[in-house]
N, C-alpha and C positions, 0 to 999 in steps of 0.2 A: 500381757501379763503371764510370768511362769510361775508352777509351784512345785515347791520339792518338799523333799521330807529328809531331815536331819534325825542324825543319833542323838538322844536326848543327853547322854553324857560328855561324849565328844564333839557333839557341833557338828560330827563332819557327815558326807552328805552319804545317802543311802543308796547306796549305787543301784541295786536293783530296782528300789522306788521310784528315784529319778526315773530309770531307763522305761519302769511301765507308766509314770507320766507323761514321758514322750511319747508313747505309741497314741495315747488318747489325743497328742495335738495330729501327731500324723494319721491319724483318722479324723479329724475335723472335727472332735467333737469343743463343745463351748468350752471358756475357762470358769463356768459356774460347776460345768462336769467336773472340769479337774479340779476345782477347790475340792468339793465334794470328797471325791475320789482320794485325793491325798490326807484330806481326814482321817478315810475312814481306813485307807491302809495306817497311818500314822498311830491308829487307837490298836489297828488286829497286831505290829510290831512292840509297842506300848506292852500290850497285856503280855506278848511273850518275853519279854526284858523281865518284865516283873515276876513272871514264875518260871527264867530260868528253862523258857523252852526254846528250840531253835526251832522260828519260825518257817525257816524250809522243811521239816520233818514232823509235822503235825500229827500225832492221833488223831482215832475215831473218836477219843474220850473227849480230847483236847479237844477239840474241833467244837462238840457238844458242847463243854463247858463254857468255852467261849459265848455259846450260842446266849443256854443260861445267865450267865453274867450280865449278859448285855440289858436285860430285863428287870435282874434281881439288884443291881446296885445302883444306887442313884447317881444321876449325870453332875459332874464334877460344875461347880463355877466358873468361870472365867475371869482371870486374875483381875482386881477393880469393877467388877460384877457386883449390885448387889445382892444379896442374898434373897429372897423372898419367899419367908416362913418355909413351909412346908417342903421334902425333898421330894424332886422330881426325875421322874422313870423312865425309860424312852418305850416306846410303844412296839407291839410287836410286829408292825410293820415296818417301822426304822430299823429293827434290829433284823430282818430279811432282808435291809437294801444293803446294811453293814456286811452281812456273810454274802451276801453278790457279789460286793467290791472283791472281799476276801478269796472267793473262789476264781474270777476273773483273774486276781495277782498272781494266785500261786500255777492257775491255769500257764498264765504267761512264764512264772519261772519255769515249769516243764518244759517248755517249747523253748527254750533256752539253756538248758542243762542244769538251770541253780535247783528245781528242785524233783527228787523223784515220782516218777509213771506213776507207782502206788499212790502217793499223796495227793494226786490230783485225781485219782481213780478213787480216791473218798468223796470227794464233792457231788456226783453223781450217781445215779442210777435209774435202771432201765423201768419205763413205763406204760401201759397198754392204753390208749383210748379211749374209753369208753362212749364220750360222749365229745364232740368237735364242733370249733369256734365257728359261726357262719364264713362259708370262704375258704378253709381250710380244705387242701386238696392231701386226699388220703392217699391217692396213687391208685396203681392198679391191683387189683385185689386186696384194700388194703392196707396197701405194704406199708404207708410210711405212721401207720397208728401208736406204732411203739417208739417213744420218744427218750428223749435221757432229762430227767429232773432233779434239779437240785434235792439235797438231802438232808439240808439244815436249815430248813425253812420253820417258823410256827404258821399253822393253820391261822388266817385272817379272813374276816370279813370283807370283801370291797366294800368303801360307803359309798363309791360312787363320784362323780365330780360337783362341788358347789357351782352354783350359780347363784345370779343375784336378780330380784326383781326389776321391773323398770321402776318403779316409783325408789327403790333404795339407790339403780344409779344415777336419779333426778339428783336424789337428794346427796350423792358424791359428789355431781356435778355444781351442785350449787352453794354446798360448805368447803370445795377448792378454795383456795387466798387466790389466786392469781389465774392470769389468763392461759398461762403455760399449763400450768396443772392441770385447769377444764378443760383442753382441745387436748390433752396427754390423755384422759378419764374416757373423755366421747372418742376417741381413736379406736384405743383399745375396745371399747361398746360397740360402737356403729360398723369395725370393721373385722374384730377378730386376733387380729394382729398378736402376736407373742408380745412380752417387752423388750427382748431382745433383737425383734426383728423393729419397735417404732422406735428404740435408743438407737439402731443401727440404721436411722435414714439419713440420707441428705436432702438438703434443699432441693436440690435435682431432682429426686425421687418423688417430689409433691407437684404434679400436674394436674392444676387445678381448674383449668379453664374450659370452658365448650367444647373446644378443639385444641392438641398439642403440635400440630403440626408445621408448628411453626420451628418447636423444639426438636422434631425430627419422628415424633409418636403419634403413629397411624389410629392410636384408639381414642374414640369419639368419649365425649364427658368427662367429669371431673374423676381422678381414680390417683392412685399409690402405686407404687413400682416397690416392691418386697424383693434386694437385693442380695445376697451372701456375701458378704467381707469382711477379709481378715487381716484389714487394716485399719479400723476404725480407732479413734487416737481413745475413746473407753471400752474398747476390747469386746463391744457389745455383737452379737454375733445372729446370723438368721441359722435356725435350726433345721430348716430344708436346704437342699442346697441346688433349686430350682427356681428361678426366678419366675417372680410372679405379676399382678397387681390385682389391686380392690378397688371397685367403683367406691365411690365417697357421696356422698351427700352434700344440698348444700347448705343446709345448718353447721355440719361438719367444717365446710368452706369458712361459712364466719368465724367458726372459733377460733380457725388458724390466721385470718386477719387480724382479729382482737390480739393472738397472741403477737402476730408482728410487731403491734403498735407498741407494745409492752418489750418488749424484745428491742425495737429501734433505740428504745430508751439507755442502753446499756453498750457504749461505745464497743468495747471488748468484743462484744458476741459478732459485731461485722465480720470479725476476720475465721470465726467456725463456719464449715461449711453444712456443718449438725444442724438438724434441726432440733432437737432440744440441746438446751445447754446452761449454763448456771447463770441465773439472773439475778441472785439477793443472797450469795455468800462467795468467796475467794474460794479459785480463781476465778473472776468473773468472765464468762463466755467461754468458759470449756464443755466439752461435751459432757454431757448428764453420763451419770455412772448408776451400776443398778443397785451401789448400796445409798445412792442420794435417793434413788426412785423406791427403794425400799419404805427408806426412813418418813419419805412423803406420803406413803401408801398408811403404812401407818400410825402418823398422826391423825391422817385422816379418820383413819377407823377408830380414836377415839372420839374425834368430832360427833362422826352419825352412828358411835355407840352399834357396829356390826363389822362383820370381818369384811374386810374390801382387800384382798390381794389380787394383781395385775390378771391372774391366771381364770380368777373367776370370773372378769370382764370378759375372756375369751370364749367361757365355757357358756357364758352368757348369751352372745353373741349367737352361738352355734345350734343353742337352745332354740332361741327366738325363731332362730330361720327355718330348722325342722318343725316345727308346731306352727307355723304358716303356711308350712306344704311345701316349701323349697325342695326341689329333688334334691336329693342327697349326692349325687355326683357335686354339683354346681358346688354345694355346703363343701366338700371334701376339696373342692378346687381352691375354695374362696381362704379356707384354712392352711394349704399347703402340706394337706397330709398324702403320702406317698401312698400307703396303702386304705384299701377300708374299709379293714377291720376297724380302724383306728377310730372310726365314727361309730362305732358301738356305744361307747359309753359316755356320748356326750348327752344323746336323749333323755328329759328328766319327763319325768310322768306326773303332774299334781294331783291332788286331792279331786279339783275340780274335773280334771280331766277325767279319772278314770270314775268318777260318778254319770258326767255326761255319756259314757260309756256303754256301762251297763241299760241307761235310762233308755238310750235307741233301741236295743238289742232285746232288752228285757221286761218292756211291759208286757204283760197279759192281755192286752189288748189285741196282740203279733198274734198270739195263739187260740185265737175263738175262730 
């Protein structure tokens, strides 16, 4: 799947939009990025049509007001949308990933001659250090503490990443309609998995048995092969682009049998090599798409009345394994994360924990 971006007047296509959607495929990033991305260039060309600015020669003001806008005017409907009372505002962290997009674009026109040195020499500026991420190598004497930060940022809060209890993904698990769903739900739980990387399996990829060795795979027990392809017939994509695998459980094993038997049932799906795939609407047995796996996500979260998105299973996951004492390399292995920093902010801290906490540390009892 491609996306571009058309002149809202003429239809006709936006040559320099297209050409920075093509860099994001020739960088491998996902087509969730480039929807994304073509949006949000789509809204920053939008706003300059409407006031008459040329979007290659931005102001410091324009740039600003852009920024402003993006906060003070409420987000438009969607044609056959319905309305639902109240207007709604986009937050001031959506409106930092909007001026990303935006300074990425015109970044790119620079390096291409559409837009001027100056214009992109507004997007940033220089920044000292003060204080550095764990891991971060400052150089020698130093040197690399002054950095360039964007300049049309609002100051946010991180909240951090959700997670979800075990008892709330029991009860995901158990208000699923089908078998597909439930071994889709404990996937993403028991292994971590993106959902782009469990839409992006094949049957191949599920080596379930004691031993694979019969398949040609020297690793002992049941596990998942986490492959990159960017041929998947729903465009579903692994965001690492290291191949992996996940040891698997064998509760996990069952659910993926129950799903067979449910799955056997449905002629069509024989000929996918997917392992999910559409079992109770047309086309039937095509590969799962992530606005099907959306729309299942949630329903569900009105079923058990809390937010269940795919992403929280992962961060779930991640949780569980640090607050059992899993080394954190193995954690950063098992997620597929390149660096790790990237495991900063997956550790969540409860109530109870950091009572248990003090309680070691802090009786009066330590100090007589």
């Amino acid at each position: 799947m491609r996306w571009v971006v058309v002149d809202a007047g003429s239809f006709d296509l936006q040559t320099e939009a297209v050409a920075f959607l093509a860099s994001l495929r020739a960088r491998g990033c996902s087509p969730n990025t480039e929807r994304a991305y073509a949006g949000r260039v789509a809204l920053y060309l939008s706003y300059c049509r409407v006031r008459r600015l040329d979007w290659r020669i931005p102001g410091f003001l324009d740039l600003a007001g852009l920024q402003r806008w993006l906060v003070e005017t409420p987000v438009q409907h969607r044609v056959g949308q319905a309305r639902p009372g109240p207007a709604r505002y986009r937050s001031r962290g959506t409106a930092n990933a909007i001026m990303t997009v935006v300074g990425e674009f015109l970044r790119f026109g620079a390096a291409h001659g559409w837009v001027p040195a100056d214009t992109a020499g507004l997007l940033s500026q220089p920044k000292l250090l003060r204080f550095t991420p764990p891991g971060f190598d400052t150089g020698e004497s130093g040197r690399r503490r002054p950095v360039e930060v964007g300049v049309f940022r609002f100051k946010v809060t991180e909240p951090g990443y959700e997670d979800l209890s075990g008892e709330q993904i029991r009860r995901m698990i158990d208000a699923a309609p089908s078998a597909r769903d439930r071994f889709l739900i404990a996937l993403l739980a028991c292994t971590g998995l993106r959902i782009g990387e469990a839409l992006g399996l094949h049957r191949g990829d599920m080596h379930l048995l004691a031993s694979s060795r019969a398949v040609g795979c020297g690793i002992e027990g049941p596990h998942v092969h986490v492959r990159r392809r960017t041929d998947n017939p729903n465009h579903a994509l692994a965001k690492s682009r290291h191949h992996r695998f996940v040891p698997v459980t064998a509760d996990l094993v069952a659910l993926y049998t129950d799903y067979q038997y449910e799955r056997d049932d449905v002629s069509e799906a024989a000929e996918s090599e997917m392992v999910f795939v559409n079992l109770f609407r047309q086309p039937l047995g095509r590969a799962m798409s992530y606005p099907n796996a959306k729309e299942m996500f949630d329903r569900l979260a009105r079923t058990v009345d809390h937010a269940c998105r795919p992403h929280m299973l992962r961060h779930s996951a991640a949780t569980r394994w640090l607050r059992d004492g899993v080394d954190r390399d193995v954690v950063q292995r098992l997620l597929g994360h390149a660096s790790p920093l990237s495991m900063e902010r997956y550790r969540h801290v409860d109530d109870v924990e950091a009572r248990a906490a003090v309680e070691r540390v802090g009786s009066l009892r330590e100090y007589r």
